[in-house]
Backbone as numpy.savetxt, mean C-alpha at the origin, in Angstrom:
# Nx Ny Nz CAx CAy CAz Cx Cy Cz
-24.62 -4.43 -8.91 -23.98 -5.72 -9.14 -22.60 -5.77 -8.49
-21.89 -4.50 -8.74 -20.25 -4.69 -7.91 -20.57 -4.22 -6.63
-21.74 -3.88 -5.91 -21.66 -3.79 -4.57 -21.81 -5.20 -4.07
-22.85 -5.96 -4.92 -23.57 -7.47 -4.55 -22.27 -8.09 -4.09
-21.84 -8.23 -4.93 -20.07 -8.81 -5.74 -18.93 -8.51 -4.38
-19.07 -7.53 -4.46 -17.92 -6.93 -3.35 -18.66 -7.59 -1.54
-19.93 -7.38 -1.60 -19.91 -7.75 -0.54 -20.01 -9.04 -0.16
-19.85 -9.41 -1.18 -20.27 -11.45 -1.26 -18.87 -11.71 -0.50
-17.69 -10.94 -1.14 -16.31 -11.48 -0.81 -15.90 -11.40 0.94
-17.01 -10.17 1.40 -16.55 -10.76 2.84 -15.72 -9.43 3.41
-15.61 -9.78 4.40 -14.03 -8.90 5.18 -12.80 -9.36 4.49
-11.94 -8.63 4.76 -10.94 -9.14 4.22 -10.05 -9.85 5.32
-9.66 -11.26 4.54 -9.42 -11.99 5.60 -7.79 -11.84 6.19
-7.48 -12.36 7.50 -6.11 -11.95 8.44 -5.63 -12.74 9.17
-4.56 -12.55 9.69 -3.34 -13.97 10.18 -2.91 -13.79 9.51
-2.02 -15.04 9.62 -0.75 -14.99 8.78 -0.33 -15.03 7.21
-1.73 -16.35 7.11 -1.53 -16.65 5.81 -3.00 -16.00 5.53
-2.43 -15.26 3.88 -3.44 -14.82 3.09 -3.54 -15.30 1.92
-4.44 -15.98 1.59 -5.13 -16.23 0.32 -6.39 -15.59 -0.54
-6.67 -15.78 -1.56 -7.93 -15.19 -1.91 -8.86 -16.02 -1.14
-9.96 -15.65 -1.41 -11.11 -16.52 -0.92 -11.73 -17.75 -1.75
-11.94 -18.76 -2.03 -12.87 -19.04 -2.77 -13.97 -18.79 -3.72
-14.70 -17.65 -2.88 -15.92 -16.65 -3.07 -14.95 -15.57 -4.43
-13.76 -15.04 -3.82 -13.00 -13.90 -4.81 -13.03 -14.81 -6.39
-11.84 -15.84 -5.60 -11.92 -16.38 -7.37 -12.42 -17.04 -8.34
-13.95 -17.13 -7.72 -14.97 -17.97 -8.45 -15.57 -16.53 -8.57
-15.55 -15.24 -7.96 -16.45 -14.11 -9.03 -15.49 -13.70 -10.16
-14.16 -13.75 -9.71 -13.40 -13.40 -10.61 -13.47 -14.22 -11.87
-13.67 -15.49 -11.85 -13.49 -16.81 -13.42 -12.08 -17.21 -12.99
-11.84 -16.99 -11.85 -10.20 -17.50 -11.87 -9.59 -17.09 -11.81
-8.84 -15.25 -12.57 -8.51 -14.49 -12.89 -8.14 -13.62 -11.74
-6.48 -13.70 -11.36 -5.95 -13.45 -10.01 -5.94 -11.73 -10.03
-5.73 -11.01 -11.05 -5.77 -9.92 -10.94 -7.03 -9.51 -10.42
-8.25 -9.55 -11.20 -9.50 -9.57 -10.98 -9.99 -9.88 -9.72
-9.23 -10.80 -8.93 -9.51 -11.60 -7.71 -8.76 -10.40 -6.82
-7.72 -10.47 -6.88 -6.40 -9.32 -5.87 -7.45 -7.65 -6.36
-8.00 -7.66 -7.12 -8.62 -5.67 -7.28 -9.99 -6.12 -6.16
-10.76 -6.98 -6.47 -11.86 -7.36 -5.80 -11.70 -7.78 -4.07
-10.71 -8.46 -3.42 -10.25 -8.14 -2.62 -9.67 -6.83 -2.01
-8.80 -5.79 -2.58 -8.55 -4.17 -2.47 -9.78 -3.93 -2.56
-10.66 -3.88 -2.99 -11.84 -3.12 -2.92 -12.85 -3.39 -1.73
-12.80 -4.87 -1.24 -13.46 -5.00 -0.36 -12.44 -4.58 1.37
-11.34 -4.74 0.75 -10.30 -4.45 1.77 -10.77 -2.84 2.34
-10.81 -2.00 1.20 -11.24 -0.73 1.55 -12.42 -0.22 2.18
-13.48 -1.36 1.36 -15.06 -1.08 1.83 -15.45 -1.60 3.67
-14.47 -2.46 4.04 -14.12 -3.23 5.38 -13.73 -1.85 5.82
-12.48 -1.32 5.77 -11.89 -0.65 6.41 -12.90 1.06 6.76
-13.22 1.17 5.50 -14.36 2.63 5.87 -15.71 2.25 6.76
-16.03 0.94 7.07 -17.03 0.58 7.93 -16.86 0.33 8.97
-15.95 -0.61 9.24 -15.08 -0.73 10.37 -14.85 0.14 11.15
-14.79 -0.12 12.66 -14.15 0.61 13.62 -12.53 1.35 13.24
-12.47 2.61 13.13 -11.23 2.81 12.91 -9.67 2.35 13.36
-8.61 2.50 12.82 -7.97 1.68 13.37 -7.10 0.40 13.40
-7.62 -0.34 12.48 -7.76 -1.83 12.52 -6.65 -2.24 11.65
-6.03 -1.66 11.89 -4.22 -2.13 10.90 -4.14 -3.91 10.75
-4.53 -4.59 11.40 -4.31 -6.09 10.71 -5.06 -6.19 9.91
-6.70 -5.75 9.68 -7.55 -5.86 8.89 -6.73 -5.38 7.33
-5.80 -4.18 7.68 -5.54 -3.18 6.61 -4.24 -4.19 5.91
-3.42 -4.71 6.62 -2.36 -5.55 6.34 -2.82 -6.55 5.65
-3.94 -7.29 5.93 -4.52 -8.73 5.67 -4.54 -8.11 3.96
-5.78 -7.43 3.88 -5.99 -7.20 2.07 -5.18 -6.38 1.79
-4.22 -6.12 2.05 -2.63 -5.54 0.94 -2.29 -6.49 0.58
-1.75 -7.40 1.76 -0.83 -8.65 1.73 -1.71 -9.65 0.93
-3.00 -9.76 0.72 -3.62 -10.39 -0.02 -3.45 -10.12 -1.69
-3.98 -8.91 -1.77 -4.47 -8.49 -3.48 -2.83 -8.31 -3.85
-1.50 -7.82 -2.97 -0.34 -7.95 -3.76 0.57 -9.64 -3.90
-0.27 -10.33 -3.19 -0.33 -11.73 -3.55 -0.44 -12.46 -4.77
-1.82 -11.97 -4.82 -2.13 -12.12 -6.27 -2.01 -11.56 -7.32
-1.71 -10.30 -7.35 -1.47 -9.44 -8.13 -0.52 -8.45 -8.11
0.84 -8.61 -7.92 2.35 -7.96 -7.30 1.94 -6.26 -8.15
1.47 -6.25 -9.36 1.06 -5.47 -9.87 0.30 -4.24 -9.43
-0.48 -4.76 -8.62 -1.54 -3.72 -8.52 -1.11 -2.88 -6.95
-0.37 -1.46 -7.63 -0.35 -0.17 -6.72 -0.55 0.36 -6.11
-2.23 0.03 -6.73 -2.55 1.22 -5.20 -3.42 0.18 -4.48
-2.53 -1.22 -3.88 -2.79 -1.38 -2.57 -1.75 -1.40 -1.86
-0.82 -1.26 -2.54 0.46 -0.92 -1.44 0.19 0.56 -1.43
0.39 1.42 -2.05 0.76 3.16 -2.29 -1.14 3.37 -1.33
-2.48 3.28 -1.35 -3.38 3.59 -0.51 -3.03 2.57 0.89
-2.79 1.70 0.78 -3.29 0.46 2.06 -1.99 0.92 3.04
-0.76 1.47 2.75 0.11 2.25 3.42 -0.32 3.25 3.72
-0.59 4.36 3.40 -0.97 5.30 3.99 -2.28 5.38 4.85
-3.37 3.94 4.28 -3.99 3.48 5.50 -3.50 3.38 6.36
-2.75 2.87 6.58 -1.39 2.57 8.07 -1.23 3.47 8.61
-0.85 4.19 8.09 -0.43 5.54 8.69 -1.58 5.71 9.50
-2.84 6.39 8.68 -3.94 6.73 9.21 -4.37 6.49 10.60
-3.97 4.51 10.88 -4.50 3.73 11.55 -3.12 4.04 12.47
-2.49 4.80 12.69 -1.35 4.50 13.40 -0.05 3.55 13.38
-0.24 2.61 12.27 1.27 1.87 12.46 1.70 2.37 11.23
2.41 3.11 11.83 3.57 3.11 10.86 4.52 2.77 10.81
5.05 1.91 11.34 6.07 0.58 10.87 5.42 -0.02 9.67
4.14 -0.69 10.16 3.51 -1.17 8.98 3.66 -0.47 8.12
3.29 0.85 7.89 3.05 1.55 6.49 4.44 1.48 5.84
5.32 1.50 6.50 7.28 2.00 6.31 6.77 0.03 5.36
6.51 -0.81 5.77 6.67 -2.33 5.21 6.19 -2.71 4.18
4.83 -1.85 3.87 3.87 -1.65 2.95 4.60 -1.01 1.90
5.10 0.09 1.53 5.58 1.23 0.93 7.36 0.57 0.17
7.82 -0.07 1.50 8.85 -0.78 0.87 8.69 -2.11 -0.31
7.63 -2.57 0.10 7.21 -3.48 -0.59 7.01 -3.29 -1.98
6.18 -1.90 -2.16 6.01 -1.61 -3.23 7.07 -1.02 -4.13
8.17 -0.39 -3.37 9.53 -0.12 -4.24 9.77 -0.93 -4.30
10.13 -2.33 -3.69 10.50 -3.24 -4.73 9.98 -4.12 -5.69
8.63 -3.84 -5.43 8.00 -4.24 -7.02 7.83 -3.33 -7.88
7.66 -2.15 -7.78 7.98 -1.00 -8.70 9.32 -0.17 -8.63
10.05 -1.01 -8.92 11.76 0.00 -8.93 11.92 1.45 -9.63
11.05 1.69 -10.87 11.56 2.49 -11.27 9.74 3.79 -11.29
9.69 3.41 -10.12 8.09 4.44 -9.66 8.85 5.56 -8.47
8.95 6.30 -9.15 9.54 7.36 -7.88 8.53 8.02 -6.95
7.57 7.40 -6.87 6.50 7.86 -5.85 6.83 7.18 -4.14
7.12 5.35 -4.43 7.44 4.83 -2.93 8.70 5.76 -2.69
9.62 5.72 -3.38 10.95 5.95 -2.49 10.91 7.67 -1.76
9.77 8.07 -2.41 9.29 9.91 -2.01 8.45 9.43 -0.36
7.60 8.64 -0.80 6.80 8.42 0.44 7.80 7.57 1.48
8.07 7.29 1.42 8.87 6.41 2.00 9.82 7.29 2.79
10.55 8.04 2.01 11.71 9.36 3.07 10.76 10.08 3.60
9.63 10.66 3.10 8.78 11.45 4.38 7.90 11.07 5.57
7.71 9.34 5.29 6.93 8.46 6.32 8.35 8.30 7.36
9.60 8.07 7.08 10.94 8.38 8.18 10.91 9.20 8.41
11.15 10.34 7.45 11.21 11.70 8.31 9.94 12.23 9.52
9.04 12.13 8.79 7.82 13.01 9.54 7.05 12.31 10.17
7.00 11.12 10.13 5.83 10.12 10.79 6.92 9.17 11.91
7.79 8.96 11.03 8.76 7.63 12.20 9.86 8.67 12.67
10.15 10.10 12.92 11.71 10.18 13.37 12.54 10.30 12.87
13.17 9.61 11.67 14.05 8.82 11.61 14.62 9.48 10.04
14.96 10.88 10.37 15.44 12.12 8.97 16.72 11.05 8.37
17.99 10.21 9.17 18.34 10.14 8.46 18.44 8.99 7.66
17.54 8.47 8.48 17.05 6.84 7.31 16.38 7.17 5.56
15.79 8.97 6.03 15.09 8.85 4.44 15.97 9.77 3.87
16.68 10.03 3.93 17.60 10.69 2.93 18.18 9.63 2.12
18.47 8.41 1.66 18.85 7.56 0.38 16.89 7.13 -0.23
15.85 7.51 0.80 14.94 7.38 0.03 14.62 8.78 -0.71
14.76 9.62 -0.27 14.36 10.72 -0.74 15.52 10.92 -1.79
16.62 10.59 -1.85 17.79 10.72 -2.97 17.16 9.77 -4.13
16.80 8.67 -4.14 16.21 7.66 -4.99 14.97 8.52 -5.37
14.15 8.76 -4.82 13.53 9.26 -5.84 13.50 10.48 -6.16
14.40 11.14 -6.21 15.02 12.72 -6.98 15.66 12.07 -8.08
16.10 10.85 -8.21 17.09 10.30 -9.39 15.89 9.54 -10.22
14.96 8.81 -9.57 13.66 8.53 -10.57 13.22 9.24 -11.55
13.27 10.75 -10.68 12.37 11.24 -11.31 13.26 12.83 -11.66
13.94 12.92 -12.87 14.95 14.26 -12.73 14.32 15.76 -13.03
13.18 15.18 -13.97 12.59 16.08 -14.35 11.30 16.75 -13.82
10.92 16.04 -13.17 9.18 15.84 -12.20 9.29 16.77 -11.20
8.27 16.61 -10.77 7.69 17.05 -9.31 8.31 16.32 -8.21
8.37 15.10 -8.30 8.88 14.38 -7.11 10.33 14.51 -6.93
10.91 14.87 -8.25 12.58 15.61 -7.88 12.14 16.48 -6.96
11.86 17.57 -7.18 11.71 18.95 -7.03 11.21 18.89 -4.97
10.02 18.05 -4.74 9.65 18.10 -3.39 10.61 16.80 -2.43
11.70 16.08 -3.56 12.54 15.40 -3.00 13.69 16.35 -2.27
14.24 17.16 -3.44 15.20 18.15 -2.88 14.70 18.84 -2.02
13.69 19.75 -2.16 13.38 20.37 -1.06 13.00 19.76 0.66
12.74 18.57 0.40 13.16 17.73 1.80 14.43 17.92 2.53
15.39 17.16 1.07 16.71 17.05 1.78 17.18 17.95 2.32
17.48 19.58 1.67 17.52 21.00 2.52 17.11 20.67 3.47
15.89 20.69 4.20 15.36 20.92 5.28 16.05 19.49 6.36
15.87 19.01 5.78 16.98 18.13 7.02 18.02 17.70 8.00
């Protein structure tokens, strides 16, 4: 039934402007969260079939399901590191920011985020206030701990 469902919704759609589909929020009852997960899901099921690669495809259902649903994580925190995957990582750096600022106090973007500058874009000293942010998220965690050990190495 959620394959039927998922594949009813389609590719996930791209350009500029993103909306749900019609199809999303009439399986959903209306229900934008429901609509924005069902989109991520088909966003993903597109992307593993798909020719590799396809970073607008990958942009379209982020920028979609966090449309509707600013909430939902892991399509910024996966659909970024899709990016990556796919090669843009600018995109992913846009993706990832996005999501620190809808999750301020998630010390996971501002971790990914200093090592997508450091190690993917170049750019060691752009992530050192990300990698400082989330050593202060998180004082007690893991993501302190592999935050500091970044900054050393820098």
């Amino acid at each position: 039934m959620l394959a039927a469902s998922l594949h009813a919704l389609g590719p996930p759609p791209s350009g500029p402007s993103v909306l749900a589909s019609p199809t999303a929020l009439f399986l959903s009852g209306g229900r934008l969260s429901t609509a924005a997960t069902g989109m991520w899901a088909s966003t993903v099921l597109h992307v593993t079939v798909a020719p590799p690669g396809d970073p607008a495809a990958i942009r379209a259902g982020v920028d979609g399901a966090l449309t509707l649903d600013p909430t939902l994580t892991s399509a910024a925190a996966y659909g970024g590191r899709m990016l990556v995957n796919a090669g843009d990582i600018e995109g992913a750096l846009a993706v990832h920011e996005r999501g620190a600022r809808l999750n301020p106090d998630d010390p996971w973007f501002p971790w990914i985020l200093g090592m997508e500058l450091w190690q993917d874009a170049g750019r060691p000293q752009d992530a050192v206030p990300w990698l400082r942010r989330a050593a202060d998220l998180d004082p007690d965690g893991r993501l302190h701990h592999l935050s500091a050990d970044a900054l050393e190495r820098l």
